[in-house]
KOLVOVO-12965 format. One record per residue (C-alpha): residue in three letters; x, y, z. Coordinates in steps of 0.25 Angstrom, whole numbers. Layout:
BEGIN
+-----+-------+-------+-------+
! res !    px !    py !    pz !
+-----+-------+-------+-------+
! ala !     X !     Y !     Z !
...
+-----+-------+-------+-------+
END
This chain:
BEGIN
+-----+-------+-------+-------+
! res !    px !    py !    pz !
+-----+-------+-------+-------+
! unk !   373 !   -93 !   107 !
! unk !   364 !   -87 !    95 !
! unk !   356 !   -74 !   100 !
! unk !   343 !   -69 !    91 !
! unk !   335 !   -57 !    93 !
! unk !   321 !   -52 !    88 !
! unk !   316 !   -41 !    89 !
! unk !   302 !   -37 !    92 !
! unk !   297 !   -25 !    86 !
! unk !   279 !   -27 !    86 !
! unk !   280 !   -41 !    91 !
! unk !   280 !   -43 !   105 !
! unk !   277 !   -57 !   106 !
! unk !   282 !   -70 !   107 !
! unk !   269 !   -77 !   102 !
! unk !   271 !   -78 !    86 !
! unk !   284 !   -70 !    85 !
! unk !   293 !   -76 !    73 !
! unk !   307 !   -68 !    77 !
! unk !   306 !   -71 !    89 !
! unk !   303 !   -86 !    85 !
! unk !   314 !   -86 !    74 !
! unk !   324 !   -78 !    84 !
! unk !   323 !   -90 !    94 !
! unk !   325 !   -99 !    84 !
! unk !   337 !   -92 !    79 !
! unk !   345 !   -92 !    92 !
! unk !   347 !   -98 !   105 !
! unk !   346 !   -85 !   113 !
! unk !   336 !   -72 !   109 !
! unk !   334 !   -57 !   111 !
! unk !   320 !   -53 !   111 !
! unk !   321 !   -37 !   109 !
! unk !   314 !   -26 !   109 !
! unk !   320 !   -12 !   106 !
! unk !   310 !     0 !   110 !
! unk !   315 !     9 !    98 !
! unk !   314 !    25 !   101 !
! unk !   311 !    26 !    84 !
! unk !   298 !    15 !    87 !
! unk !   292 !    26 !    94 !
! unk !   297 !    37 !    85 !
! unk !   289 !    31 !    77 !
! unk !   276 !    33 !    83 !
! unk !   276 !    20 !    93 !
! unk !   277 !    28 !   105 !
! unk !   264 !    28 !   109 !
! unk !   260 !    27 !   125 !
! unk !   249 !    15 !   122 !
! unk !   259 !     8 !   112 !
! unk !   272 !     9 !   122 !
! unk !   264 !     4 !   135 !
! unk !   258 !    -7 !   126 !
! unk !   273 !   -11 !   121 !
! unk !   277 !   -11 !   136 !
! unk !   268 !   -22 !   139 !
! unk !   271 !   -31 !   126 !
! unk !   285 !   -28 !   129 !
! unk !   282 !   -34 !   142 !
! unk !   274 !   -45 !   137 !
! unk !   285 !   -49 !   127 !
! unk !   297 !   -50 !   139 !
! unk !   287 !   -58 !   147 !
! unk !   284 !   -69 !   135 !
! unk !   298 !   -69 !   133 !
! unk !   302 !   -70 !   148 !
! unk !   292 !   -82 !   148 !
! unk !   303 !   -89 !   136 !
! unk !   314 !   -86 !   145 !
! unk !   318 !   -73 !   137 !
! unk !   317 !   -59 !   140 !
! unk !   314 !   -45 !   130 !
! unk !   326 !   -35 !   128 !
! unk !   322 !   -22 !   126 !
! unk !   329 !   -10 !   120 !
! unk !   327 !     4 !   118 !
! unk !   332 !    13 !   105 !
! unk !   335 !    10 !    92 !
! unk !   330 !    -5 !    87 !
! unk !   340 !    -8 !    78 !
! unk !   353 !    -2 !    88 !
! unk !   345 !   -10 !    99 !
! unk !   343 !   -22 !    92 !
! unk !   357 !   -23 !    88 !
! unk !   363 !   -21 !   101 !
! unk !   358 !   -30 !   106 !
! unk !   359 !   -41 !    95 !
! unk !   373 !   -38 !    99 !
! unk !   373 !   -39 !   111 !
! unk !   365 !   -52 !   110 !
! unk !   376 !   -58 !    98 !
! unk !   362 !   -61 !    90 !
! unk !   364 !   -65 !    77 !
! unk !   350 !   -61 !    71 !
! unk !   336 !   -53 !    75 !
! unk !   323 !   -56 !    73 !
! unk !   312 !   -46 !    72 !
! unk !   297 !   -43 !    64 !
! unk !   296 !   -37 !    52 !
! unk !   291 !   -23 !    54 !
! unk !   283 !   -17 !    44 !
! unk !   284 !    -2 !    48 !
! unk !   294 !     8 !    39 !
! unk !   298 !     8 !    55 !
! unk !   301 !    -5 !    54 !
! unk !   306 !   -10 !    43 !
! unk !   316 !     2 !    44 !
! unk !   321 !    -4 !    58 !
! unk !   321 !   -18 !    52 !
! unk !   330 !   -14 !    42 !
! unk !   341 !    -7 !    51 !
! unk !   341 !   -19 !    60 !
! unk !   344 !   -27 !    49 !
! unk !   355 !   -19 !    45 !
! unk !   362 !   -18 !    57 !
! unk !   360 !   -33 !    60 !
! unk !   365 !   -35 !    48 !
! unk !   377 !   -27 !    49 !
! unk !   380 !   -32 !    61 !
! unk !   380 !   -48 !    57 !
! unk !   365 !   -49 !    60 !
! unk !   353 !   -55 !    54 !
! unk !   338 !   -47 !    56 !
! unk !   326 !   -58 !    53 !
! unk !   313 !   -50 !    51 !
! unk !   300 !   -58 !    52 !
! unk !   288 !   -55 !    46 !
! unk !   273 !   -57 !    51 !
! unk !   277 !   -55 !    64 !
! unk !   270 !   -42 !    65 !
! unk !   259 !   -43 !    55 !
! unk !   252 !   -57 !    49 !
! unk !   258 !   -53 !    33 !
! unk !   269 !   -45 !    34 !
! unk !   267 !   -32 !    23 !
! unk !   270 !   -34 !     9 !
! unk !   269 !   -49 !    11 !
! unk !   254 !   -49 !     4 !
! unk !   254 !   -37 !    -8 !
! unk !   245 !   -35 !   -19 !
! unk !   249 !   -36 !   -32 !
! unk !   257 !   -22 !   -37 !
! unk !   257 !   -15 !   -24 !
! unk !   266 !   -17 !   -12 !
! unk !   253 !   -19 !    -2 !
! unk !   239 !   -21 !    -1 !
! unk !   231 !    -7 !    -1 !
! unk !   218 !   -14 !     3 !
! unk !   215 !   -23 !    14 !
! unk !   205 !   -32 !     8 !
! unk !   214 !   -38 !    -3 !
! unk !   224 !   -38 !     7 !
! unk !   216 !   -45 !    17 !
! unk !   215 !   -58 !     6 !
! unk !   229 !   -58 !     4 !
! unk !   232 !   -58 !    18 !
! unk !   223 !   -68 !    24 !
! unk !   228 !   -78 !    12 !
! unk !   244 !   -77 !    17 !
! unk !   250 !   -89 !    26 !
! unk !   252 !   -85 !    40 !
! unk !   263 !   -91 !    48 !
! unk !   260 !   -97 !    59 !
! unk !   260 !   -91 !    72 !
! unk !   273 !   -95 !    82 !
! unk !   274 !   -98 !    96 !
! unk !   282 !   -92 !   106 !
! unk !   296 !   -97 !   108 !
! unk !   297 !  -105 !   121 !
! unk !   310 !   -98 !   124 !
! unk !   318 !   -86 !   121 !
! unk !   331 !   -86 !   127 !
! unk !   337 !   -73 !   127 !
! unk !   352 !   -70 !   130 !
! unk !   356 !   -64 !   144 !
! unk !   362 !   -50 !   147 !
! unk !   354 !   -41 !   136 !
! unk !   350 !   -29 !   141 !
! unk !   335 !   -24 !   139 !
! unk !   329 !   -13 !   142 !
! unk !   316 !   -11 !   154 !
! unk !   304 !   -16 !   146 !
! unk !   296 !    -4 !   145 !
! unk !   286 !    -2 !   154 !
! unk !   271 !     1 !   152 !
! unk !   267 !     8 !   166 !
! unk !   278 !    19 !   162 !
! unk !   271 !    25 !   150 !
! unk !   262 !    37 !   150 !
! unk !   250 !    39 !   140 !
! unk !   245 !    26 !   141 !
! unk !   229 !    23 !   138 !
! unk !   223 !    16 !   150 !
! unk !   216 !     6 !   143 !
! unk !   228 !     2 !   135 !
! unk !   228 !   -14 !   132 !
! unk !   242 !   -21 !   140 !
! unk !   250 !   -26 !   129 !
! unk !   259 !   -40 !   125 !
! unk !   259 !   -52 !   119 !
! unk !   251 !   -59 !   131 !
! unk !   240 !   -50 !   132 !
! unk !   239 !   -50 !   117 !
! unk !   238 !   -64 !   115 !
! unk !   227 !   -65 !   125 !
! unk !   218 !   -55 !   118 !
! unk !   222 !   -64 !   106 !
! unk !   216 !   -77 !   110 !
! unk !   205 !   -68 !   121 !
! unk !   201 !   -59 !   107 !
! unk !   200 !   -73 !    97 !
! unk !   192 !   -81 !   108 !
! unk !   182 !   -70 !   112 !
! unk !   180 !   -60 !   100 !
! unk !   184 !   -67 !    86 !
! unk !   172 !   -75 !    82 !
! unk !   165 !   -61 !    83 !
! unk !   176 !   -52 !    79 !
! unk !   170 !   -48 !    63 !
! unk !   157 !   -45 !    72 !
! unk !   161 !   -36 !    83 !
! unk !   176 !   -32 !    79 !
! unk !   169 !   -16 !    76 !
! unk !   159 !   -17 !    89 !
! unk !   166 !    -4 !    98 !
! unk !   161 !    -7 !   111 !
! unk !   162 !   -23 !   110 !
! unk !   177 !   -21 !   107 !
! unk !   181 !   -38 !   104 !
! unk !   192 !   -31 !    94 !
! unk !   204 !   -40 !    97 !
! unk !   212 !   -29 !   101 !
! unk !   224 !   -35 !    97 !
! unk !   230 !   -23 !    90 !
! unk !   238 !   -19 !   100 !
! unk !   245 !   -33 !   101 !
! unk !   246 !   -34 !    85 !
! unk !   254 !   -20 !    85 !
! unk !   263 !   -24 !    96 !
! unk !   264 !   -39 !    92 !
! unk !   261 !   -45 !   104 !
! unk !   252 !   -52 !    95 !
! unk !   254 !   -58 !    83 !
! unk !   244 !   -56 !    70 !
! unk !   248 !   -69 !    63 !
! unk !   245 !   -77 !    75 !
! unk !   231 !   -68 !    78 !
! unk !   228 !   -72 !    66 !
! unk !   230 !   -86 !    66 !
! unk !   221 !   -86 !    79 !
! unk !   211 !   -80 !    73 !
! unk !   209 !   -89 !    62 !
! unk !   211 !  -101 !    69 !
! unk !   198 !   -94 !    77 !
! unk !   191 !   -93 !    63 !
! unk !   179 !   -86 !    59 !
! unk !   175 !   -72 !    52 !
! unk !   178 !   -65 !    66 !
! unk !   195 !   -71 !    67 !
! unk !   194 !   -68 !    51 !
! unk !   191 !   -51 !    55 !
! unk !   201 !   -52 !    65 !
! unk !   211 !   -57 !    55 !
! unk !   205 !   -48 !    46 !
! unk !   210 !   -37 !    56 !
! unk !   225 !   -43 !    56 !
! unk !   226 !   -42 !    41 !
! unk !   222 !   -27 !    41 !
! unk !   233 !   -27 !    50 !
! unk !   244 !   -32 !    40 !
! unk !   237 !   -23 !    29 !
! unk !   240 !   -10 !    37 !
! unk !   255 !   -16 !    39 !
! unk !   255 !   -19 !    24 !
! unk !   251 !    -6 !    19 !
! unk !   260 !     3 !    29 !
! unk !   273 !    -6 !    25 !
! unk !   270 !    -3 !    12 !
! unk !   266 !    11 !    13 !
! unk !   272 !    17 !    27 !
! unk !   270 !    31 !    23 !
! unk !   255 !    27 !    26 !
! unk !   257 !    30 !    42 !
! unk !   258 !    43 !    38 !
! unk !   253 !    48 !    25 !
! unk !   239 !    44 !    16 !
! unk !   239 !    28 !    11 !
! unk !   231 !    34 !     2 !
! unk !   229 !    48 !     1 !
! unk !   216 !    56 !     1 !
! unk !   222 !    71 !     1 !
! unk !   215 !    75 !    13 !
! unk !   216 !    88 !    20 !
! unk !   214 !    83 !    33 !
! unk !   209 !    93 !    43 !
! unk !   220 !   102 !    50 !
! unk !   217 !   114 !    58 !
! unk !   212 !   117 !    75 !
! unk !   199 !   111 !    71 !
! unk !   204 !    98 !    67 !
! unk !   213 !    96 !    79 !
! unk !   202 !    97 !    87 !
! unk !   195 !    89 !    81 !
! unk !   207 !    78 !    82 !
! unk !   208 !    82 !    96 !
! unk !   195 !    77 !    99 !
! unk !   196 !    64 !    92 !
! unk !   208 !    62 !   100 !
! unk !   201 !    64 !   111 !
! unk !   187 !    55 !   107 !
! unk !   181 !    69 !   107 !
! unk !   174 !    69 !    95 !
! unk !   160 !    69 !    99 !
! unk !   158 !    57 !    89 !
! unk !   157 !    47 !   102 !
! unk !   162 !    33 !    93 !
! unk !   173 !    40 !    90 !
! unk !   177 !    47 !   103 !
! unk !   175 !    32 !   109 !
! unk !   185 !    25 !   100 !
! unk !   197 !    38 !   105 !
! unk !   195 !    36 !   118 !
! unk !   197 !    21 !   118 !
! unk !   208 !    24 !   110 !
! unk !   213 !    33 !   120 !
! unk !   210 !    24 !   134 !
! unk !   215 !    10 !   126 !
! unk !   223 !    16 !   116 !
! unk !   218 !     5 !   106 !
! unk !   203 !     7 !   100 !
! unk !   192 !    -2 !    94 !
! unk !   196 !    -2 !    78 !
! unk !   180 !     3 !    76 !
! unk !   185 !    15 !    83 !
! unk !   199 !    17 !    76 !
! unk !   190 !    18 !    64 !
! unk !   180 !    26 !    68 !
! unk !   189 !    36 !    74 !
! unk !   199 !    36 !    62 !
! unk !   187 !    39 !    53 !
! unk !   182 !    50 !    63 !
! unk !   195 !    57 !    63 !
! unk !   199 !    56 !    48 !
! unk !   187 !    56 !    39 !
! unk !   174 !    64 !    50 !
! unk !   186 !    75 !    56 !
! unk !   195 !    74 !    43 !
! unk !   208 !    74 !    50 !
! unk !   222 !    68 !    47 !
! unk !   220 !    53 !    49 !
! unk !   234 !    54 !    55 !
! unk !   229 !    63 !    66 !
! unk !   222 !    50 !    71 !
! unk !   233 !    37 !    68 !
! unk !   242 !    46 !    76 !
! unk !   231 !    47 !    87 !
! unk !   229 !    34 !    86 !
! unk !   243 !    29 !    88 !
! unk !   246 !    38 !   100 !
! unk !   237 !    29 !   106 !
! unk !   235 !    16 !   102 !
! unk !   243 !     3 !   106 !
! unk !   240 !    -4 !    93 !
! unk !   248 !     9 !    85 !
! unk !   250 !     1 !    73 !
! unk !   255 !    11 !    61 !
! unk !   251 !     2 !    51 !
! unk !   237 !     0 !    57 !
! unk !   234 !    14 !    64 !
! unk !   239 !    21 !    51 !
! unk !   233 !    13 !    41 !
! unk !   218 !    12 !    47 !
! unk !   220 !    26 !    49 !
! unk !   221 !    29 !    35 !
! unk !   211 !    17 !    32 !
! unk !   202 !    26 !    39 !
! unk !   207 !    39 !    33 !
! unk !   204 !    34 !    19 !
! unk !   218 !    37 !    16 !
! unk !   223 !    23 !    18 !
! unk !   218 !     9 !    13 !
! unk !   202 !    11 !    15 !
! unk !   196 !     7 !     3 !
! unk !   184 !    16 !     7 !
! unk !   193 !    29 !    11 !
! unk !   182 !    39 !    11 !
! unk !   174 !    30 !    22 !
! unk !   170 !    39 !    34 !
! unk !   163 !    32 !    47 !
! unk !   153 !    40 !    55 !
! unk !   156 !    38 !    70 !
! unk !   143 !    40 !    73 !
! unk !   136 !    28 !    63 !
! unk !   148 !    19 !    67 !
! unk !   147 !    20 !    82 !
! unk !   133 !    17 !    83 !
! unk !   138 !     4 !    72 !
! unk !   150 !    -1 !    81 !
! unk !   146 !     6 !    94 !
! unk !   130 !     3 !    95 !
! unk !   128 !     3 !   108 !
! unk !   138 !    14 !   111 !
! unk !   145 !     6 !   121 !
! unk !   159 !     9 !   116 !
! unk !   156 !    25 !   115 !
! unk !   152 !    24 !   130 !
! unk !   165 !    16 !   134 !
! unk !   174 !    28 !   129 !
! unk !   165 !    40 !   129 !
! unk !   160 !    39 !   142 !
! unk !   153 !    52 !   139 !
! unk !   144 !    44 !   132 !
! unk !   142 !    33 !   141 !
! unk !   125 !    36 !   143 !
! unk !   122 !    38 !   129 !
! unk !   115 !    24 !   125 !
! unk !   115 !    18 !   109 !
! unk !   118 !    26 !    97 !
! unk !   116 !    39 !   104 !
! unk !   130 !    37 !   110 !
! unk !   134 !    37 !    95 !
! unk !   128 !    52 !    95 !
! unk !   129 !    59 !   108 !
! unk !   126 !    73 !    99 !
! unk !   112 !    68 !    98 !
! unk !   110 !    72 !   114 !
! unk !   104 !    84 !   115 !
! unk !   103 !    95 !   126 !
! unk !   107 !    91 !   141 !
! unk !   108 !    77 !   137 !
! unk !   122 !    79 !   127 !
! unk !   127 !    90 !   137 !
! unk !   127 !    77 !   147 !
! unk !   138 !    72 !   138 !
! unk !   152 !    78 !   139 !
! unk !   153 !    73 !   125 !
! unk !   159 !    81 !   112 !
! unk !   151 !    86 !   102 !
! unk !   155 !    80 !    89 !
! unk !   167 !    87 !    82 !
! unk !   163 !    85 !    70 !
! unk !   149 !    83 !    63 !
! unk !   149 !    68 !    55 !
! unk !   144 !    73 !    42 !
! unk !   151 !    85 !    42 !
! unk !   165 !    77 !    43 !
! unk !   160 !    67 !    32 !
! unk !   158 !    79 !    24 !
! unk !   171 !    85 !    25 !
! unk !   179 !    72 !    25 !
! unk !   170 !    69 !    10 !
! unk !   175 !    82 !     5 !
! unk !   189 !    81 !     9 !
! unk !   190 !    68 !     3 !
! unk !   181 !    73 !    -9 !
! unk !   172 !    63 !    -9 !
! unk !   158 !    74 !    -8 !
+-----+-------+-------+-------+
END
């Protein structure tokens, strides 16, 4: 009997998955497998919020397969020792898995490969199954990818898609496979309270509920803080419990300049991808070097210290940390306003904040967390780099009657209108009232010093 496994790496789902599809075809009997590798987490995976929100897709993804009368192996330790064993153990001929676009990944592709190979075995790598186009698939002429959005943006939206597949009815999995206990969500430490539960099932649902409810006003209200009608779907897209090409597809069927900003969203997706495949020394050094000196030094750590902390005085700001903190995910308003705070108004290393960021978020994308980072820095792909936001301006734009402030900085929850924007502007017993910080820094006085350091006064 012929025996095929794939592979997931950042595709739990059985919705639009095409190795699982081409493994079912490919053989009478299948492996679904999954390998939780030490070196994943090496890496920078290993995030409290990112693990409990595996357990749950990881559930999820042994549930939609026990519903096919299939089951998930799991593993533990090195993917390509693992995945071997237990093609061996199996008498599989070949594996399927998702191209992945990482150094990470495409170094574990490769030693798969070998040692399938080596051992009389074929490894068939799928493309778009993580992204919508794949990196390099779209390049501009004399370059090995697009260093700007817009002209990216035409290029993509013109590519042929392919279209979405179902679900295979059945996956019949061979008997007597040893799998390790799913991990289990209850167990872990660290996690935010407010974090979203995690799967295929719950991110189809807020699929379809997100499409119904919010996208015929998404290019409206997509930066509104308090209304928050983002589709929140980031989470689902980093795991794969969603797929991007079969978002998109939905929401063009939906139509209209609301679905169109949504898709827009997608593509800056598969840009980030695009420009980190091409350049992964960009998750850790300057896209595009300024020669900054960012600050170092006791003041400078405290000043990191309370931005951590949503203790910055600048109450917009403060908001967005401590959603980031209780949800560990943040309106995309806030990831800007707070990345433009840090990096440009306190000067400090743009890497002091991706790093905070991915301690907490579930939707930990390196591509995405690192590239908007420098996006906002000026040091990445931003065509206005010297661009600085005023917390202040922006909160009473995006924030106008202060209801998002009042969510997370209870402090504040009695200040009305675009006083809550200003708390400074209390005086005597009435800002004594408010156990709320001074501002650490004085707006024009950080615009200063970031104009100079970038000498552009």
């Amino acid at each position: 009997m012929t025996v095929s496994v794939v592979l997931f790496t950042a595709d739990l789902r059985v919705h639009d998955h095409p190795p699982l599809r081409a493994a079912v075809d490919a053989a009478a009997e299948v492996v679904p497998l999954f390998v939780r590798d030490p070196a994943v987490d090496r890496a920078g995976f290993a995030a409290p919020n990112r693990l409990a929100f595996l357990a749950d897709c990881l559930a999820d993804l042994d549930a939609r397969l026990g519903e096919r009368g299939g089951r998930l192996v799991v593993r533990t330790g090195d993917t390509v020792t693992e995945a071997c064993g237990v093609v061996r153990q199996a008498d599989a001929d070949e594996v399927h898995m998702a191209a992945g676009h990482s150094a990470f990944a495409r170094a574990r592709e490769a030693g798969l490969r070998r040692a399938l190979e080596s051992d009389g075995r074929r490894l068939y790598v799928h493309d778009a199954v993580t992204t919508v186009v794949p990196p390099g698939d779209i390049t501009p002429q004399g370059s090995d990818h697009f260093a700007v959005f817009t002209p990216y943006l035409r290029r993509w939206v013109s590519e042929p898609l392919r279209t979405p597949l179902t679900a295979p009815r059945k996956v019949p999995v061979p008997t007597g496979l040893r799998s390790d206990p799913l991990p289990d969500r209850a167990s872990l430490a660290d996690v935010s309270e407010g974090l979203a539960t995690g799967g295929e099932t719950e991110g189809r649902r807020r699929l379809v509920a997100w499409l119904s409810r919010h996208a015929d006003t998404y290019e409206e209200i997509h930066d509104d803080l308090a209304g928050d009608a983002t589709s929140r779907l980031s989470p689902y897209l980093h795991f794969g419990a969603v797929s991007a090409t079969e978002a998109v597809h939905r929401a063009r069927a939906r139509g209209g300049a609301g679905a169109e900003a949504f898709v827009r969203q997608l593509c800056w997706r598969d840009f980030h991808q695009q420009v980190l495949a091409a350049r992964p020394r960009s998750a850790v050094e300057d896209y595009r070097p300024r020669h900054d000196r960012w600050r170092r030094g006791e003041e400078a750590e405290a000043d990191l210290k309370a931005w951590r902390e949503g203790r910055t005085g600048y109450p917009v700001v403060d908001a967005a940390l401590r959603q980031l903190a209780h949800e560990g995910w943040m309106h995309n308003r806030g990831r800007l306003l707070a990345a433009s705070f840090l990096a440009k108004t306190l000067y400090l290393d743009w890497r002091e904040g991706a790093r905070h960021f991915l301690a907490l978020l579930v939707d930990g994308d390196i591509a995405n967390n690192q590239m908007n980072w420098q996006w906002v820095a000026g040091t990445g792909t931003d065509t206005r780099p010297h661009r600085v936001l005023n917390p202040v301006l922006q909160g009473k734009r995006y924030d106008p009657s202060g209801a998002y402030v009042r969510r997370w900085v209870p402090e504040l929850a009695d200040l009305a209108g675009p006083l809550i924007h200003e708390p400074w502007r209390l005086k005597g017993l009435a800002r004594a009232a408010y156990d709320y910080p001074e501002p650490i820094v004085d707006l024009a006085a950080g615009l200063s010093r970031f104009r100079q350091a970038r000498g552009r006064d």
